[in-house]
N, C-alpha and C positions, 0 to 999 in steps of 0.2 A: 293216278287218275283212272288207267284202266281196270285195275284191282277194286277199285272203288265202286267204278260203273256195272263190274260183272257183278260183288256183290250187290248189289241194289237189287239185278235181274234176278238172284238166286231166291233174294228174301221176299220178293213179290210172287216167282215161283212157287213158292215153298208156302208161304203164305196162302196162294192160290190155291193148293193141294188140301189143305187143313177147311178152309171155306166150304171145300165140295158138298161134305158131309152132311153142314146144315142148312141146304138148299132142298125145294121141291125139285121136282124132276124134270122140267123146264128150267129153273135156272141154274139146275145143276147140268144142265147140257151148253149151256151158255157159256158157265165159267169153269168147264172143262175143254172147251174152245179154247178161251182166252190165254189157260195154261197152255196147251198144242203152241199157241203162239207162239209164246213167250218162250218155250223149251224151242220150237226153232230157232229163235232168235238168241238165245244162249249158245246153241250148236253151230251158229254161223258166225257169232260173235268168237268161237276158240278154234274151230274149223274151217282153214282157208275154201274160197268156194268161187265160181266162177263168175266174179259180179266185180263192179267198180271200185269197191271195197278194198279187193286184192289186188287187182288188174287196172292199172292208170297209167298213164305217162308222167312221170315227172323229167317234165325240158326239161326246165331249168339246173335239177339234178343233174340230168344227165350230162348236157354242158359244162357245167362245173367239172365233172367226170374226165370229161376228154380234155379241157384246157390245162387241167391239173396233176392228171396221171396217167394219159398216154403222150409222149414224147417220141419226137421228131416225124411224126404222122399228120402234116395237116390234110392233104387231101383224103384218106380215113376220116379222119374228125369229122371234116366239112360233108363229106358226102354222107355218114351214117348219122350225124345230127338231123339232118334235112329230111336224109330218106325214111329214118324211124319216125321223128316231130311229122311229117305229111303225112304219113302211114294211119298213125294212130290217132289224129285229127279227124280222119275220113270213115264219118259211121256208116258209108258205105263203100269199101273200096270195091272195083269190078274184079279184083285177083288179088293172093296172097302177097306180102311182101316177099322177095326173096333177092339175098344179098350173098353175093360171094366173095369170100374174102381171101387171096392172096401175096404171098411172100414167106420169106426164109419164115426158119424158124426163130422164134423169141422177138420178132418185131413188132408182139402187140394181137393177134388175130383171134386167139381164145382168150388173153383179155378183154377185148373191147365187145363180146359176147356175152360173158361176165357182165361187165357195165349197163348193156343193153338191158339184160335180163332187172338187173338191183333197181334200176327206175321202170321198169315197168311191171315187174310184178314186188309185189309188199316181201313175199318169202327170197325175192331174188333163186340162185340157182337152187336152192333149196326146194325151189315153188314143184309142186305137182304138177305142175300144168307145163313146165320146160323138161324136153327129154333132149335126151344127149345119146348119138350113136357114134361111137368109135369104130373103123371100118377091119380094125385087126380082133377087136374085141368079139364083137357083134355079128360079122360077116369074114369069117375066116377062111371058106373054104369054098373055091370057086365050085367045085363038084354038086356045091349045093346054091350053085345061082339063082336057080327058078322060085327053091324054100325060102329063101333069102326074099326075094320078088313076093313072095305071097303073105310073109312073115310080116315085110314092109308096109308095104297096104294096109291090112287088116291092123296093124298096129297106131299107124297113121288115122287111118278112119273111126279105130275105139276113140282114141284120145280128144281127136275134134267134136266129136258127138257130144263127148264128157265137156269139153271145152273149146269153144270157137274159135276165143283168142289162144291160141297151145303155140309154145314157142320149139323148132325142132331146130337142133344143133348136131350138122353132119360134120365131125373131126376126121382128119385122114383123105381126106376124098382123093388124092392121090394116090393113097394104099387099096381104093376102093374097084370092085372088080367090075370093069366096064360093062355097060349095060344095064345093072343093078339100079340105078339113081332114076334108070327113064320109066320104071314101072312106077314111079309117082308122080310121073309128069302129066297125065290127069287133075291131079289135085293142085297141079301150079298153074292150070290153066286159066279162060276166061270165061269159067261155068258157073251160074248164079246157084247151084246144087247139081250132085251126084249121085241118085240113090237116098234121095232125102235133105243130102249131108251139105251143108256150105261151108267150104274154105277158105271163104277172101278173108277171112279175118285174122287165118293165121301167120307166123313166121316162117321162115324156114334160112337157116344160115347155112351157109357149105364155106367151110376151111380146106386150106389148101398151100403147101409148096411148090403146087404147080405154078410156073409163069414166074417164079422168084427171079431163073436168070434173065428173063429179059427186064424185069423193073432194075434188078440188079445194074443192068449193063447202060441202062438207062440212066441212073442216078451216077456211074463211072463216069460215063458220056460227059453229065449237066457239070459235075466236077473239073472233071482233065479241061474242061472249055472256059474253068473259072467262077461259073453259072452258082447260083445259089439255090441249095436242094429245094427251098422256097417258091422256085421260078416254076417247078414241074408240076405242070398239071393233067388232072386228069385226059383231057384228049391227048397228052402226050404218052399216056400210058394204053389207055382203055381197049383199044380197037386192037394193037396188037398184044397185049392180056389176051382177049378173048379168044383168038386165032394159037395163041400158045397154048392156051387149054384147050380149045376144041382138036387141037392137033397131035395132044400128047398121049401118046399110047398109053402109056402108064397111070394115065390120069383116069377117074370115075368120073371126068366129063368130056373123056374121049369118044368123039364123034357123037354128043348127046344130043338128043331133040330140045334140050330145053335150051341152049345155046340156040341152034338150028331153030328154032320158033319164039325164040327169042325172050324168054320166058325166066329167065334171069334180067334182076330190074339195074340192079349193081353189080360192074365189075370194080372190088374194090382192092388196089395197090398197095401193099404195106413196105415202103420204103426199107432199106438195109440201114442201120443205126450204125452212129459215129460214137467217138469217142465222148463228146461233150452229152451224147443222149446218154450213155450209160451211165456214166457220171448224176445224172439225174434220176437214172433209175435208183440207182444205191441211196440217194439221198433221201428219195419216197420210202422206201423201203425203209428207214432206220425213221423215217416219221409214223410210218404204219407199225412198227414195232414198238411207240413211243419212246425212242431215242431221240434224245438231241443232233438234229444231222450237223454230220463234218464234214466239211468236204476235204481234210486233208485223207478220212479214209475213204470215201467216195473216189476220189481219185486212186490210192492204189489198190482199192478194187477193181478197177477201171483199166491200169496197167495190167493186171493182171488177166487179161483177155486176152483173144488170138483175135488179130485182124487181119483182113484181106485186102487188095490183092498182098503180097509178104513183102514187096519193095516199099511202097507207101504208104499201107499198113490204115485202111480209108474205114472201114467198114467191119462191123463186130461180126464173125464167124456165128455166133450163136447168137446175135442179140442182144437182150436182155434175160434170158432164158436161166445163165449160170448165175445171177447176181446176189439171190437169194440164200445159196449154199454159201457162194463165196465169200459173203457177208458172216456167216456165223466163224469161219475165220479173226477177221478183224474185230468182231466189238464182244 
């Protein structure tokens, strides 16, 4: 169908171009318009571009998404279904969305970015319009803090200009060098424009290890009590989430204004994975693969994991993180 539809656009182009010649000079002004047209509209038709076209929410997708293939995260789910679905409902929100997502590693937090991205942009992370900063990559060298700070901005500010809705993805923000994150705390504010420029429209996500042990200790806690990890909700995490990152040295949202002004809209919790979660990952995994899942091998790849604490053995050291390697073992 869309093979079909582009040629149609081309043979009417092209057609259009042939026509020019034997027209007076009036209507050969008319239907060298028409072609201008049509050639934009071929170029946006193969050219992703900043319009509804590329840039949509699909709920529903995305729910599908979280029920299906992030595991043992319902407060994640629940809270980034709601916050993105409001978000991008709101043709005018008064500030950008901005969500923070932590815990361990491999429980899910640059997946569920992933997911965000596939239902709202058509390219998903491929989209031009999502950029991704990694803090070891991108910002390595504290000596250059201030370049960093000015690098950030002006980078920030091209992108949005280029596109309203631009989704930015900060990885590492615990590797990240404190201070560095509040020279875009303008842009997470509640200003209808900056120099022109409006940013309620966009995203901004911050990943993070910071605050793992306390959710950690949390989810021990609801266990050792017999409590079902089910039970644990947000306000049992959120408030001291937020006080564990604003307090952690080592964190890029140590001692930061956007906490302090409050300017983070989600602190979002990614729970430590159990045995029966991984088990689930491996089974996703060999469906994404187009394998038949097993679970007798889903299970010893499952076994095959380090869990913590080492007497009880509750909780996957890495998550979900090693599943995919440890998978090309088995099948």
């Amino acid at each position: 169908m869309k093979a079909t539809h582009l040629y149609l656009l081309l043979h009417v182009f092209l057609s259009t171009s042939v026509l020019v010649s034997t027209f007076e000079p009036f209507s050969t002004a008319l239907v060298v318009g028409i072609g201008a047209t049509l050639g934009r509209t071929i170029y946006n038709y193969l050219h992703e571009s900043c319009d509804p076209k590329w840039i949509a929410l699909n709920a529903t997708g995305l729910k599908v998404d979280l029920d299906r293939k992030l595991f043992g995260q319902h407060i994640a789910s629940r809270i980034i279904l709601k916050a993105v679905s409001g978000f991008m409902s709101n043709d005018n929100p008064k500030k950008p969305l901005v969500l923070s997502l932590h815990g361990w590693t491999g429980t899910g937090k640059n997946f569920v970015s992933q997911l965000i991205a596939d239902n709202v942009y058509k390219e998903g992370m491929d989209s031009s319009f999502v950029h991704i900063f990694t803090s070891e990559l991108h910002f390595p060298h504290a000596s250059q803090l201030e370049t960093y700070k000015s690098q950030l901005q002006q980078w920030i500010k091209g992108n949005v200009t280029n596109c309203a809705q631009s989704m930015f993805i900060f990885d590492e923000m615990d590797k990240m060098h404190p201070g560095l994150i509040d020279s875009i705390k303008p842009y997470l504010d509640y200003y209808d424009k900056l120099d022109g420029v409006s940013y309620r429209k966009a995203i901004f996500i911050f990943l993070s290890n910071a605050g793992g042990e306390s959710i950690t200790q949390t989810a021990l806690d609801f266990w050792k009590a017999g409590r079902d990890r089910e039970e644990i909700e947000l306000r049992d995490l959120e408030t001291l989430l937020s006080l564990a990152v604003f307090n952690n040295k080592k964190s890029g949202l140590w001692h930061t204004s956007l906490i302090d002004k409050n300017l983070v809209d989600f602190f979002v919790p990614f729970l430590p994975l159990e045995y029966r979660h991984v088990v689930q990952c491996a089974m996703a995994e060999m469906i994404a693969r187009g394998h038949q899942p097993d679970r007798s091998v889903a299970d010893q790849v499952a076994r095959d994991v380090v869990y913590f604490p080492k007497t009880e053995r509750v909780f996957s050291v890495k998550g979900c993180k090693t599943i995919e390697s440890k998978l090309d073992y088995y099948i």
